[in-house]
N, C-alpha and C positions, 0 to 999 in steps of 0.2 A: 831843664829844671834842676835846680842844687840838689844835692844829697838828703836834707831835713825836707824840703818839701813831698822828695818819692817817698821818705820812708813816712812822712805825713799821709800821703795819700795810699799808701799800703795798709796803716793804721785802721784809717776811715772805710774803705774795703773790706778789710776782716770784720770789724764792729759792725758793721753795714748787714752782710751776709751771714754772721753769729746767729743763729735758730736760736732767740731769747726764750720761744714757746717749749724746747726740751729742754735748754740748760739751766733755765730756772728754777722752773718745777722740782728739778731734782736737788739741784742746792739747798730748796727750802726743805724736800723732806729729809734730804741727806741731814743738815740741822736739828730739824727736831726729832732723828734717830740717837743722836751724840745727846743732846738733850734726856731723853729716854735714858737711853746708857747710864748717864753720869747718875743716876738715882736707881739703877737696878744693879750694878754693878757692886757698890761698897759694901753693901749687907753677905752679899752671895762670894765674893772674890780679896782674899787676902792679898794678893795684887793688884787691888782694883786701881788702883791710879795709874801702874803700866799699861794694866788693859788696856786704859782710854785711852792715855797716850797713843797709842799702838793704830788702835779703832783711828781715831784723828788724824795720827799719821796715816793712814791707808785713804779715808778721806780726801786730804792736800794732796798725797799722789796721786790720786784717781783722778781729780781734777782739773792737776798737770797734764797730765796722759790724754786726757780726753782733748784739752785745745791745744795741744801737739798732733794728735793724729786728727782732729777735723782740718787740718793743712793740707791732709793727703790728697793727690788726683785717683783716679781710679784705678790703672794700672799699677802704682803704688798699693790699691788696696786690694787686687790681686795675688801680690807679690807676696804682703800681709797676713792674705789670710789664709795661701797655702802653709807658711811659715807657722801661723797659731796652728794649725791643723796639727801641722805634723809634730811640734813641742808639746801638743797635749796629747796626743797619739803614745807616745814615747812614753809621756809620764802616765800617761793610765798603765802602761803594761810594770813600768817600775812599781808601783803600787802594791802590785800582783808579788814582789819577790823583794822588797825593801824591809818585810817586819817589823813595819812598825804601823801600830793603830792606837787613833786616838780613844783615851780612856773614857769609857760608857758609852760608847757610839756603837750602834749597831752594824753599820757595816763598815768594812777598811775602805775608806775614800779618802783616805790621805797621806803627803810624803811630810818626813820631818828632811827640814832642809837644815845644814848647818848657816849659822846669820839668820838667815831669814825666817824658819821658824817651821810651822804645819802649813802643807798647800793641799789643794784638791784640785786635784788635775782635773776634773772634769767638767769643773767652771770653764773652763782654757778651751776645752775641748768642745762644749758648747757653742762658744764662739768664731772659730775655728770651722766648725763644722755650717754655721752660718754660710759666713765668706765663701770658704773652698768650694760648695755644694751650688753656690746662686752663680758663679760663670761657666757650671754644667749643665746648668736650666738653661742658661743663655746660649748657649750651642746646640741644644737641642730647639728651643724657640727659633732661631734664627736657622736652622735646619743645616748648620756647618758640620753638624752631627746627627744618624738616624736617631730614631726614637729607642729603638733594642737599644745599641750601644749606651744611649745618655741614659737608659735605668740601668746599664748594666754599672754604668760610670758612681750613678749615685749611690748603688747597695754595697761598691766596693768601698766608697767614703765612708757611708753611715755605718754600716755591719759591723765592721770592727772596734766600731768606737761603743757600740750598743753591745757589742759582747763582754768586753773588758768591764763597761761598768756594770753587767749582771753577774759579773765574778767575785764581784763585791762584796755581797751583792748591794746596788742600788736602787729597787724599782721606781721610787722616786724621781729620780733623774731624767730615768729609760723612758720613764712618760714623758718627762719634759723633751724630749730629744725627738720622741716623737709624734707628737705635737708640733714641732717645731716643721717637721718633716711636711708631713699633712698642710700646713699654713702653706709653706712653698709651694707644694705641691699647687693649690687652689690658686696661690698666685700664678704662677704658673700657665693653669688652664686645663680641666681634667671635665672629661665626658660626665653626664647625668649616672648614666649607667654604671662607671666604673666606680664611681662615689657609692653606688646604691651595694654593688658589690661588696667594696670593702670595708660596710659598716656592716652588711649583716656575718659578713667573715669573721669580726669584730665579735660582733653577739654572741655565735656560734664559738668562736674561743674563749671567751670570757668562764665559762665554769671550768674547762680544762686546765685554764692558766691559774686559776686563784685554786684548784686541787693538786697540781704538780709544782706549777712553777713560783708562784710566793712560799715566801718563807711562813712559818707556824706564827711569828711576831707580827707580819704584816698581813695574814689572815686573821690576825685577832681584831686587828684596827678594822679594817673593813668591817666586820663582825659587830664590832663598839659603836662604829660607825652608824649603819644600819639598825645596829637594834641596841639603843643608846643603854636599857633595863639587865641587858644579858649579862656585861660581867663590868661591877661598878669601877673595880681597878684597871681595867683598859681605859673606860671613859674620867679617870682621874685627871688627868690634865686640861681636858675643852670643861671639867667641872670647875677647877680651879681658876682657867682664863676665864670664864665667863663671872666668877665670884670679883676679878680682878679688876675688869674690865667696868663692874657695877660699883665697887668702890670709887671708881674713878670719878663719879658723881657728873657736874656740868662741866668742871673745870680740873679737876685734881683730887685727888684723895689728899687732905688735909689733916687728917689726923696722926700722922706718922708713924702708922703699922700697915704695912705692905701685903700684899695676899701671899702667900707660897704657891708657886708657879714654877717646876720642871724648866729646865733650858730657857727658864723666861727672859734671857738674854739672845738667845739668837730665835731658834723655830717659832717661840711664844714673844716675842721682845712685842708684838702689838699689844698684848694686855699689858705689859709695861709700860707702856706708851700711854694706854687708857687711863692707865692707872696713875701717872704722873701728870698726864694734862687734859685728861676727863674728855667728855662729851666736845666741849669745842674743837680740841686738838685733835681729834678720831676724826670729827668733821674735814679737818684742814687737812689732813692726811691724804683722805678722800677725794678730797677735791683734786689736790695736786696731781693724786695718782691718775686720774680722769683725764686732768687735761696732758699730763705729759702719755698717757696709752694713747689718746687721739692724736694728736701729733705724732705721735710715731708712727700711727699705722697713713697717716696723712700723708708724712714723708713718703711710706713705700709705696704709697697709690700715686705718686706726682713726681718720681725719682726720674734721674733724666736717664736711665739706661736699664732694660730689660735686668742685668745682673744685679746693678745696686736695688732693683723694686725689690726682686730676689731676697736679698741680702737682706735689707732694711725689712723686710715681712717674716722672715726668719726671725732677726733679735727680737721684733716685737711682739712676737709670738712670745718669746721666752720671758720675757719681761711679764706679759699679762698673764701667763699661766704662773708664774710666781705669786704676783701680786693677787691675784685671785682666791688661789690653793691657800696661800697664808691666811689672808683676811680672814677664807672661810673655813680653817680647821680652828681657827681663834676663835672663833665666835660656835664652833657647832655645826656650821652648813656643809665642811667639805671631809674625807677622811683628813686622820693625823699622816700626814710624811716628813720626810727630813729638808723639806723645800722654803729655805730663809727669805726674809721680805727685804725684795732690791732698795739698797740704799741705807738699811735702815740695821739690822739684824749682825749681833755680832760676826765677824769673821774678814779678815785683812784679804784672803784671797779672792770672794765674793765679790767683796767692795770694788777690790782696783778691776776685776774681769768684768762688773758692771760698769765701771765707767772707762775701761776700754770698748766695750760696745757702746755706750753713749758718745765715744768720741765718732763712732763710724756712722754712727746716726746723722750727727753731727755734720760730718764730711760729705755724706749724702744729700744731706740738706744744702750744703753751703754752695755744692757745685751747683743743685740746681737754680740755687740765688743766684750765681757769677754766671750761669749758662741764659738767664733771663733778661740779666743784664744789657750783655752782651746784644743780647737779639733786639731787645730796645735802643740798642745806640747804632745799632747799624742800620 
C-alpha cells in the first residue's frame, strides 16, 4: 500500500475509535463556558479581553493535549502518570515556601510561574494521583502484590499529597481526593463490612474534624449552609446566585443589568451562565454534563485493563464531585467551597488538567475500540 493510502487508513482508525460520546459533550460545554465569560468578565475585569483570550487559549490547549495523549498505549500511560504524580507532588510542596498567594483567596494553592502566570498544583496532583494509584490496585487485584503491602503502597501515594494540600489549607480539594480514593477503592472491590466500617468511622469523626481541624471560615459555611437564617453575610453569595440565576429568565436576562455575584467568574460562573443564557442554556449544560458523567464512568466499567478501570473511575469520580458540589453550592443544595465547574469556570490551570484527564479518558476508551476491533477481525 503507498504512503497516502496508510496514512489514509490511519486517519479512518483514529476517527473510527474517537469516544464522540466524551469529546463532544465537553466541547459543547467547554463553548458555552467562553460564551458565559465573554459577558461576565467586562463589567468585573479591567483586563477582560486578556482574560478571555487566556481562558480561550487554555481551551485550544486543552484540546490539543487531550487528542495527543488519547494516542497513548497503556504502558505509556503508566510512565505518565507516575511522571504527573510526582511534578504535582514537587509543586504542592513549592507552594509551601514560594510566598506568593493569590489576592482574596483563602488559602495559598497557588505558584506564580514566570511566562506562564498563577498554577495550582493540585489540579496536577489530582490527576497524577489517579494514574499512579490505579497500577497499585492492579498489583494487588492481580495478587503480583499482598494486600498489607498494596495499602501500604497507596497511603504512601495519597498521604502526602492529602497533607500538603491541608497545609494550605485546602479542605475542598482534601474531599475531592478523597472521594476519588473511595470511588477506587469500590472499583476495586471492598468487603460489606469494611465499607460499613469506614462510614461510621466517618460519622464518628465528623464533629472532631469540623471542631479542630476546619478552619473558623469554613466552619462558618457549613454553619450558612445548614442553617441558611443564622448569619445573612455567610449566605450572601448562594443569595446572590440564586437572584442571578432567576434573572436569567427562559433564555437570558435581557435587560442589561447583571446581578452582583462574588467570584462569579470562576466558583459562581454557573449563575453567570444562568444569567446569560437562562433556563434553556442551564438545561443544555445539564444535559451535556449527564451524558459526558455516563460515559465516563461507562468507559471505567468496560476498560480493557483492571488499572485503566482503575484509573478512568478515579477521573470520573473527580469530574462528578466537581460538577456536582458546583451545581449544588449555586443553587443552595450543597456547602460553599473553592471547587470550580469542569470545563467552564475561569482558570487556565483547571482547564488544561481537565482536558489532560479527558485525554486519558479518551485513550482508555480508544484502546478498548482498537482492542474490539481487533478481536472482530481475527
Amino acid at each position: 500500500m503507498d504512503r497516502p493510502g496508510i496514512e489514509r487508513s490511519q486517519r479512518e482508525s483514529f476517527f473510527g475509535a474517537l469516544d464522540y460520546w466524551l469529546f463532544v459533550p465537553v466541547l459543547l460545554i467547554s463553548a458555552m463556558g467562553l460564551y458565559a465569560l465573554s459577558g461576565v468578565l467586562y463589567p468585573d475585569y479591567a483586563n477582560a479581553s486578556a482574560v478571555f483570550v487566556k481562558q480561550a487559549g487554555a481551551v485550544m490547549g486543552g484540546v490539543t493535549i487531550a487528542i495527543v495523549l488519547c494516542l497513548l498505549d497503556i504502558p505509556t500511560l503508566k510512565l505518565l502518570g507516575w511522571a504527573t504524580y510526582g511534578v504535582g507532588l514537587v509543586l504542592l510542596a513549592l507552594v509551601l515556601v514560594d510566598g506568593y498567594r493569590l489576592p482574596g483567596a483563602s488559602a495559598d494553592s497557588w505558584l506564580s510561574i514566570p511566562l506562564i502566570g498563577t498554577l495550582q498544583p493540585s489540579e496536577i496532583a489530582k490527576a497524577g494521583l489517579a494514574m499512579a494509584s490505579a497500577f497499585v490496585f492492579e498489583d494487588m487485584k492481580t495478587k503480583r502484590i499482598t494486600y498489607p503491602a498494596g495499602v501500604l503502597r497507596i497511603a504512601a501515594i495519597f498521604l502526602p499529597v492529602l497533607a500538603l494540600i491541608y497545609k494550605q489549607p485546602d479542605f475542598g480539594t482534601m474531599i475531592v481526593v478523597v472521594f476519588m480514593l473511595v470511588c477506587m477503592v469500590f472499583t476495586w472491590g471492598i468487603r460489606l463490612r469494611y465499607f460499613l466500617i469506614t462510614v461510621s468511622t466517618a460519622i464518628l469523626a465528623a464533629i472532631p474534624i469540623f471542631l479542630f481541624v476546619l478552619k473558623t471560615f469554613q466552619r462558618n459555611r457549613l454553619l450558612a449552609f445548614l442553617f441558611p437564617g443564622l448569619d445573612p453575610t455567610m449566605a450572601y453569595q448562594v443569595d446572590q446566585s440564586r437572584l442571578a440565576i432567576g434573572s436569567g429568565g427562559l433564555i437570558g436576562n435581557l435587560t442589561g443589568t447583571s446581578v452582583t455575584v462574588p467570584v462569579k467568574a470562576s466558583d459562581f460562573i454557573y449563575a453567570g451562565l444562568a444569567e446569560r443564557m437562562g433556563f434553556v442554556g442551564t438545561t443544555a449544560l445539564v444535559v451535556f454534563v449527564f451524558f459526558f458523567l455516563a460515559r465516563a464512568f461507562y468507559v471505567a466499567s468496560h476498560a480493557p485493563t483492571p488499572a485503566t478501570s482503575y484509573m478512568a473511575a478515579g477521573i470520573s469520580a473527580v469530574f462528578a464531585f466537581h460538577f456536582i458540589e458546583n451545581l449544588g453550592m449555586n443553587v443552595g443544595l450543597m456547602p460553599v467551597t473553592g471547587i470550580p465547574l469542569p470545563f467552564v469556570s475561569l482558570g487556565g490551570t483547571a482547564m488544561v488538567v481537565n482536558f489532560f484527564s479527558l485525554g486519558i479518558l479518551l485513550a482508555i476508551s480508544m484502546e478498548r475500540n482498537r482492542t474490539q476491533e481487533v478481536d472482530r477481525t481475527v
